[in-house]
VOMAR-247068 format. One record per residue (C-alpha): residue number from 1; y, x, z. Coordinates in steps of 0.1 Angstrom, whole numbers, plus 5000, padded with zeros to 4 digits. Layout:
<sites>
SITE kolvex   py   px   pz
SITE    NUM    Y    X    Z
...
</sites>
This chain:
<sites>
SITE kolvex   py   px   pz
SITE      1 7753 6046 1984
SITE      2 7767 6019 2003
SITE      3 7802 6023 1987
SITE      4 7788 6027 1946
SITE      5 7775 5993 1957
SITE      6 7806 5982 1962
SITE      7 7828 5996 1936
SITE      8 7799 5983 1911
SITE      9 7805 5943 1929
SITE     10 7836 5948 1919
SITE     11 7833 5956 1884
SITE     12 7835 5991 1883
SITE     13 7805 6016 1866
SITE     14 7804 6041 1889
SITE     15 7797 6076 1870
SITE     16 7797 6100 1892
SITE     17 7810 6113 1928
SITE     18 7838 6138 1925
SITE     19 7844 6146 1960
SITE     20 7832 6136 1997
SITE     21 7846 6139 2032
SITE     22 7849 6128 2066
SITE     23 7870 6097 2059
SITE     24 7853 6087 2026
SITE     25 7842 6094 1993
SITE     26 7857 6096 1957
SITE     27 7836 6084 1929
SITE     28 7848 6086 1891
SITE     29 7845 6053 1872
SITE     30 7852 6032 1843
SITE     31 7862 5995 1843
SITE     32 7870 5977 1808
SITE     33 7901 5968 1814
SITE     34 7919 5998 1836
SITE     35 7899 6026 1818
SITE     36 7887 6060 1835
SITE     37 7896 6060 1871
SITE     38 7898 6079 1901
SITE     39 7881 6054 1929
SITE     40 7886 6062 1969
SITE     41 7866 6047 1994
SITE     42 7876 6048 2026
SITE     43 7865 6036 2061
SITE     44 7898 6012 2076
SITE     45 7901 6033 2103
SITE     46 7914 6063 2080
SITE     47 7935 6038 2058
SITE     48 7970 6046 2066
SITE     49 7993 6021 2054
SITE     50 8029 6036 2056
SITE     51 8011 6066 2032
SITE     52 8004 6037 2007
SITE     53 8040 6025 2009
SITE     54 8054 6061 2004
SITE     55 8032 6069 1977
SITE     56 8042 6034 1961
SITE     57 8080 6046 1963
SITE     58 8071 6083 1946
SITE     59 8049 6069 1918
SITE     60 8076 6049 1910
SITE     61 8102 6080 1897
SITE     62 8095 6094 1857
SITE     63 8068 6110 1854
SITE     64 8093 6141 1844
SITE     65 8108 6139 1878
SITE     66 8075 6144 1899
SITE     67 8042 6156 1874
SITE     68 8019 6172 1906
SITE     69 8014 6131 1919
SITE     70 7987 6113 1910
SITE     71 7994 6075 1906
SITE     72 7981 6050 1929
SITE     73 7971 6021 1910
SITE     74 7962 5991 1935
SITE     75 7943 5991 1972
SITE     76 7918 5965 1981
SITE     77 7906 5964 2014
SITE     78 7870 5949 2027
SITE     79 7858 5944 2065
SITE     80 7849 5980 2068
SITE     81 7863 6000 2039
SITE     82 7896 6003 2016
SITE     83 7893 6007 1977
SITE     84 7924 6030 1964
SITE     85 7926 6030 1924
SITE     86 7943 6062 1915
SITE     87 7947 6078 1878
SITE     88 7919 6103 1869
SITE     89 7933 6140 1868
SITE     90 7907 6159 1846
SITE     91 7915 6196 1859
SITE     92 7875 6207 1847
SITE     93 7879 6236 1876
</sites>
């Protein structure tokens, strides 16, 4: 509940959660601007910043090049959790 609350003080409608874990939770929501998003929420401590950097490098190569990653979008981080924006893959599995 805690980290709706703060995807939704950022902006975001939070529409539902899409997956849960250990290190954090992923929430699907919408934002006027950006769109239909995947959101992660993450405690610091499981924030890894040299994974950011790498994934930064590979989103950057054509889409043709590398089609199985999902694009980070932007990271935000608070006093106790991260925020990663990441495109929305609808698999419907």
């Amino acid at each position: 509940m805690e980290d709706s609350k703060l995807l939704e003080s950022e902006g975001f409608q939070v529409l539902k959660t899409l997956g849960s874990g250990a290190q954090g939770n992923v929430f699907l929501v919408h934002q006027q601007q950006l769109g239909f998003l995947a959101a992660k929420v993450m405690k610091n401590d499981f924030f890894d910043t040299t994974e950011w950097d790498i994934a930064g490098i590979l989103s950057k190569d054509p889409p043709q090049t590398c089609p199985f990653i999902i694009r980070n979008i932007a990271a935000k981080q608070f006093d106790k959790s991260t925020i990663i924006l990441m495109d929305y893959a609808n698999m419907e599995v």
